[in-house]
C-alpha positions as CSV (number, residue, x, y, z in Angstrom):
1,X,-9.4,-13.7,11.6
2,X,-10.9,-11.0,13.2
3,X,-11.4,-7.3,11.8
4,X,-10.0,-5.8,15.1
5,X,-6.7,-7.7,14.1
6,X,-6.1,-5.8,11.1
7,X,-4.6,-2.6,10.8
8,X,-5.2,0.0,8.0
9,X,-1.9,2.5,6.8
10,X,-2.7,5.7,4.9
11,X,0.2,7.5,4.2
12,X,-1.0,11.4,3.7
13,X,0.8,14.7,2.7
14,X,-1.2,17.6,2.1
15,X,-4.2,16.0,1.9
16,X,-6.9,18.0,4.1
17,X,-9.1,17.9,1.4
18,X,-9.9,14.6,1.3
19,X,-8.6,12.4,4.0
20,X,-11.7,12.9,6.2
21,X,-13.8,11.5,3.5
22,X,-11.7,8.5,2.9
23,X,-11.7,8.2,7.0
24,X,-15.8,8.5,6.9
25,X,-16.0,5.5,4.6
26,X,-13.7,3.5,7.2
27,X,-15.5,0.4,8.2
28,X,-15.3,-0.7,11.9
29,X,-12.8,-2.0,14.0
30,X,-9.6,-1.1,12.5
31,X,-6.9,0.1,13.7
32,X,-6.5,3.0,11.6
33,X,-3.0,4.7,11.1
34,X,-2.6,7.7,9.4
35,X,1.2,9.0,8.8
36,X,1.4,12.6,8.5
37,X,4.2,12.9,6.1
38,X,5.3,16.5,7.6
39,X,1.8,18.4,5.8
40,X,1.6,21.9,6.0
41,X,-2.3,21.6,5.6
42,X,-3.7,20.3,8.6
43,X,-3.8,16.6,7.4
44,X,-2.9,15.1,10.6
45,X,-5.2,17.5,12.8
46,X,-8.1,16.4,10.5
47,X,-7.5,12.6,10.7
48,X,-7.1,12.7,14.4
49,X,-10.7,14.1,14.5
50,X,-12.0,11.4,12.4
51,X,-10.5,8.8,15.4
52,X,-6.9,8.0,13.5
53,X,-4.1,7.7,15.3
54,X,-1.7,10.1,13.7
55,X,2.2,9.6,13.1
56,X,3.6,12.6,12.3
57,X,7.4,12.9,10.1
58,X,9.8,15.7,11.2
59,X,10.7,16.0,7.6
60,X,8.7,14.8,4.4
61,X,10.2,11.1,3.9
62,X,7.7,9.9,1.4
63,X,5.6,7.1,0.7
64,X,7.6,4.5,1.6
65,X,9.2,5.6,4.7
66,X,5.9,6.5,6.0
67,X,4.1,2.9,5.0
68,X,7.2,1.7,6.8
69,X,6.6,3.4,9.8
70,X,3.5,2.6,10.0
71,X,3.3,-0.9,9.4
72,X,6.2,-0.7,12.3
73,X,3.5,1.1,15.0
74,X,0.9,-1.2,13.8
75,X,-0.9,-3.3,16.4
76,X,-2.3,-5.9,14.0
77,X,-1.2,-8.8,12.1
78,X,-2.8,-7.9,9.3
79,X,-1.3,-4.9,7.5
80,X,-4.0,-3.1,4.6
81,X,-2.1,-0.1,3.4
82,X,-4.3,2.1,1.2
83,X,-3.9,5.7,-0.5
84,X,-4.9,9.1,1.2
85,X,-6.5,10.5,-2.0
86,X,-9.7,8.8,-2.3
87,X,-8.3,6.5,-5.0
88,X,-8.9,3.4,-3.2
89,X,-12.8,3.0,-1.6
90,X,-11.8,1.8,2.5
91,X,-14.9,-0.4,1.7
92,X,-13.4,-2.7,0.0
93,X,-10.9,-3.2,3.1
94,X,-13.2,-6.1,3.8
95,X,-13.1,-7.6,0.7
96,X,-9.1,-8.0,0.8
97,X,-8.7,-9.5,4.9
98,X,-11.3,-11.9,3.8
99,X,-9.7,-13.1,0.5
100,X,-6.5,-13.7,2.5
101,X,-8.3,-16.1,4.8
102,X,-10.3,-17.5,1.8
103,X,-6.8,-18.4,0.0
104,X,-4.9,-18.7,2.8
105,X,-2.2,-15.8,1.4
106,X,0.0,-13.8,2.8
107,X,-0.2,-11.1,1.0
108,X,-3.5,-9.8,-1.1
109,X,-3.5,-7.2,-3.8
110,X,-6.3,-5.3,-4.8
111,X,-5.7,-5.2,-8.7
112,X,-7.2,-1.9,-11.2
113,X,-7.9,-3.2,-14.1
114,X,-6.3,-0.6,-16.2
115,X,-2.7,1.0,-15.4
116,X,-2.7,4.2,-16.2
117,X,0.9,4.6,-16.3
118,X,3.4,2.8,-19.2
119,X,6.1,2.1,-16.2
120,X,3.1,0.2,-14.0
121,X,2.7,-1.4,-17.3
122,X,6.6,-1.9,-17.3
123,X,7.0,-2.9,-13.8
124,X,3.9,-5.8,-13.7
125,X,5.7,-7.5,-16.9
126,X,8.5,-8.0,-14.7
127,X,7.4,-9.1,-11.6
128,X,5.1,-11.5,-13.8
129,X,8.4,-13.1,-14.9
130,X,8.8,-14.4,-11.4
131,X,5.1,-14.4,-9.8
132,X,2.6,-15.6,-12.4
133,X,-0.6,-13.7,-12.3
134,X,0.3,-10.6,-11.0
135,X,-1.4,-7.8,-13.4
136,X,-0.7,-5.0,-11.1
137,X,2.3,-4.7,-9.0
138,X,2.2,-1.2,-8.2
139,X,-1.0,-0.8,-6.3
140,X,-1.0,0.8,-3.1
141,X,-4.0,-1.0,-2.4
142,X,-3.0,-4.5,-0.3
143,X,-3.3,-6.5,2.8
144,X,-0.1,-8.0,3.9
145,X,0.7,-10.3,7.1
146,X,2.8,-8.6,9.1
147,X,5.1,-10.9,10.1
148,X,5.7,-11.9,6.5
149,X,7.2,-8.2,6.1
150,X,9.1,-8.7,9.4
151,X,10.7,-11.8,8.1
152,X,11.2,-10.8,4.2
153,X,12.6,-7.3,5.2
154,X,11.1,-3.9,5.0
155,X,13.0,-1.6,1.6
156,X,12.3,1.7,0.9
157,X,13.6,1.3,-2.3
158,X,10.6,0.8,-4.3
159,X,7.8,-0.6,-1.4
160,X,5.1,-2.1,-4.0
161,X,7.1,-4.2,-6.7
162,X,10.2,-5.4,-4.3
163,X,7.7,-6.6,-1.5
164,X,6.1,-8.8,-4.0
165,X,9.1,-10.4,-4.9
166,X,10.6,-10.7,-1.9
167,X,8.0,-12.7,-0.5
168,X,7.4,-14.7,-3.2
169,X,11.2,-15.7,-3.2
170,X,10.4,-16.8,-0.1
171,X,8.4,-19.1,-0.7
172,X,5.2,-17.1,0.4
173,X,1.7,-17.1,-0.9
174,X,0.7,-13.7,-3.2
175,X,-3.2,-13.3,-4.6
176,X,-5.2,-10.6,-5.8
177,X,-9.0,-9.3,-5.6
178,X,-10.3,-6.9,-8.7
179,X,-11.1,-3.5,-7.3
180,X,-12.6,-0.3,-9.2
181,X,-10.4,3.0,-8.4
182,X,-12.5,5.7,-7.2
183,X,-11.9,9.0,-9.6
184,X,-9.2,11.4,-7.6
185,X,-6.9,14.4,-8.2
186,X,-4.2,14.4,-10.9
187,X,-0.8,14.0,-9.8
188,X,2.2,15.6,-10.8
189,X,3.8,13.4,-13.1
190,X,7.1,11.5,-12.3
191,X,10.8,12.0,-13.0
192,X,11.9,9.9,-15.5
193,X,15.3,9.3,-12.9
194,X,13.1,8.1,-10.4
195,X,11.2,6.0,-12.9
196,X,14.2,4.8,-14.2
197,X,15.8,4.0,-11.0
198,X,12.6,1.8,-9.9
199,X,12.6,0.0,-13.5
200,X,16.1,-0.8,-12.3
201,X,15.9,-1.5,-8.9
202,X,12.4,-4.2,-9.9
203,X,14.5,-5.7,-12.8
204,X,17.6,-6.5,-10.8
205,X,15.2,-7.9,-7.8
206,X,13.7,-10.5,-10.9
207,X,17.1,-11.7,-12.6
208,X,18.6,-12.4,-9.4
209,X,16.0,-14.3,-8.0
């Protein structure tokens, strides 16, 4: 399985600041697919000069609608998506196509070892009641086949959790490799709605199985 068969998604907004580092620490022969989620900062003019090919939203969609359009551009058959905020090191890129091979999965995560967040918490005790093992279900940090998307559908109702079920209802192969998040900016915390509404969107996906 090639490198050059793999394609890596970064969805960005407003992230001039550090999306030409994360693109510097690429390794080679990705495809590399940066969605400009409507920025007012010069993301996508940044990331274009770092050799990304750019997708730019007319609006700001969010995460993911702008995974989902990019794993729809995508050349590969190997999806990585990844975060734009130097959370994730794109060294590690590697480390995830080749566990895939190694365990013959269709879908690796790349699992922190401490959730900072009580819903992640929350969310990876569910999926667990369906797909044993899984300690992080939220990361944004995963290699997926790309035809295993195509035939499991893609939602944009809650990207990280629901994919991981989905596939694994379907009788698909889920594994993980430990990874050590890089420090990065403090985000705004999030509404409790939209927390609640993905709490209730993961726990209906696992009691109707």
């Amino acid at each position: 399985m090639a490198h050059g068969k793999a394609s890596v998604i970064i969805p960005a907004f407003n992230e001039a600041e550090r999306i030409g580092k994360v693109l510097s620490a690429m390794p080679k022969g990705y495809e590399v697919i940066v969605v400009d989620d409507h920025s007012s900062d010069g993301t996508g003019r940044i990331a274009k000069s770092h050799g990304a090919k750019v997708i730019r939203n007319e609006t700001n969609l969010g995460q993911c609608d702008s995974l989902i359009a990019g794993m729809e551009a995508a050349k590969g058959g190997i999806i990585v998506t990844m975060d734009a905020d130097g959370e994730h090191d794109p060294r590690d890129i590697p480390k995830l196509v080749k566990a895939m091979r190694k365990y013959k999965a269709d879908m690796v995560l790349g699992e922190r070892q401490c959730l900072p967040r009580w819903e992640e918490k929350a969310i990876a005790w569910l999926v667990r009641r369906r797909v044993k093992g899984i300690t992080d279900a939220t990361t944004g940090f995963r290699a997926v086949k790309k035809e295993a998307m195509q035939r499991t559908g893609f939602d944009r109702k809650a990207y990280g959790a629901l994919t991981i079920l989905g596939l694994a209802k379907n009788g698909m192969k889920i594994s993980s490799v430990p990874i050590t998040p890089m420090p990065r900016r403090i985000h705004s915390r999030t509404s409790g709605w939209k927390v609640f509404m993905a709490l209730l969107h993961v726990a209906k996906a696992a009691a109707f199985w």
